[in-house]
C-alpha positions as CSV (number, residue, x, y, z in Angstrom):
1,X,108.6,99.6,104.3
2,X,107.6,96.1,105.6
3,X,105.6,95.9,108.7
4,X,106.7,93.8,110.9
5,X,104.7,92.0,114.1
6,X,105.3,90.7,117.4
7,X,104.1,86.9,117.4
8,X,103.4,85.5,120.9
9,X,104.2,82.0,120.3
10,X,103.9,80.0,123.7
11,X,105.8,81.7,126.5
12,X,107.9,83.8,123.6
13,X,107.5,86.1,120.7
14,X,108.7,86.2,117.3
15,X,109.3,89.0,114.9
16,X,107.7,88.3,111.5
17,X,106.4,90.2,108.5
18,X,103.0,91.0,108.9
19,X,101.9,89.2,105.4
20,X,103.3,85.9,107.5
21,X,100.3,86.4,110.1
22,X,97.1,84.0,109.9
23,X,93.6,84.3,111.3
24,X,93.7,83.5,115.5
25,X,97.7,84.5,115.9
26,X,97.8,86.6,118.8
27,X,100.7,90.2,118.3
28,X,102.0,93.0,120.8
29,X,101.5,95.9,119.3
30,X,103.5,98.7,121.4
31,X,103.4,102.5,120.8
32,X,104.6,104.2,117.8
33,X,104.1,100.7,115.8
34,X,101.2,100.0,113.2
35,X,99.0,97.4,113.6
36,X,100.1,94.3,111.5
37,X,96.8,93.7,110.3
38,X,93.0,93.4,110.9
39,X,91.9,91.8,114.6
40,X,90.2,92.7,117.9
41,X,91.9,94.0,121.0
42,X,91.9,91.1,123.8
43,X,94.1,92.5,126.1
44,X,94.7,96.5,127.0
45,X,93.4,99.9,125.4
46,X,94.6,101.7,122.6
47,X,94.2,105.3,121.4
48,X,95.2,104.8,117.3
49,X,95.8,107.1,114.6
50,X,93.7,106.2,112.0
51,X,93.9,108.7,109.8
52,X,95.3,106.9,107.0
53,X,92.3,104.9,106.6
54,X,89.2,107.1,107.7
55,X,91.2,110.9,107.0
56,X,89.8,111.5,110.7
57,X,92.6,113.7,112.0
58,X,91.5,113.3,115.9
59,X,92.9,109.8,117.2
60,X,90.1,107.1,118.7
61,X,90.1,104.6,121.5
62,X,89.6,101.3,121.2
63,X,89.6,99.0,124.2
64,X,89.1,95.1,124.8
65,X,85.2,94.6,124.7
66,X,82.5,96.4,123.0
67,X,84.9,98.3,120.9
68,X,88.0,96.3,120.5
69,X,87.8,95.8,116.1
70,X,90.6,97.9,114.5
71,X,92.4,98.1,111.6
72,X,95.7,96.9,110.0
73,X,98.0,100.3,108.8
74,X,97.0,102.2,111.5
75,X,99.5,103.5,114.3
76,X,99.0,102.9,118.2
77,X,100.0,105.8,119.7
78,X,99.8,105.0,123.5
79,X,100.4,102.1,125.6
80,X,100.9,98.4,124.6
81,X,97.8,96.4,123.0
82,X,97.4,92.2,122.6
83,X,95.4,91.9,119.3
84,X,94.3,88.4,117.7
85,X,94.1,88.7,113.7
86,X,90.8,88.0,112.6
C-alpha cells in the first residue's frame, strides 16, 4: 500500500504519493494516517504509534518545539499535525 500525503500548496492541498514529497514541503497529517515521511512538527501535537520502527508498544508525544522530529511509517493516532519534510 502506497502512502499518500496531504500537500499544502498555497491556500489548498493536494493528494500525492509520499515518494513525490521534497525537503521543506509542508503535509496534514490527520489521525489514523502515517506520516508520509521524515520532518518536524510546526503546527499541533501528536501522540504516534511508532512501533513499527522502535518495537516500543506504548505510543509517544511529539509536539511543535523541543520535540517535534518524527518519523516517516509511523501512524498519528490523535488529532491533526502540520509536518515540514526535512
Amino acid at each position: 500500500m502506497k502512502t499518500l500525503a496531504s500537500r499544502i500548496i498555497g491556500n489548498t492541498t493536494e493528494q500525492v504519493k509520499a515518494e513525490q514529497l521534497c525537503k521543506g514541503d509542508v503535509v496534514i497529517v490527520k489521525a489514523g494516517e502515517f506520516i508520509p515521511g521524515d520532518g518536524e512538527i510546526i503546527e499541533g501535537a501528536a501522540i504516534l504509534d511508532e512501533s513499527s520502527i522502535t518495537g516500543e508498544s506504548a505510543p509517544v508525544v511529539h509536539e511543535a518545539g523541543d520535540r517535534s522530529a518524527i518519523t516517516g511509517g509511523t501512524r498519528l493516532l490523535s488529532e491533526m499535525v502540520k509536518i515540514r519534510i526535512t
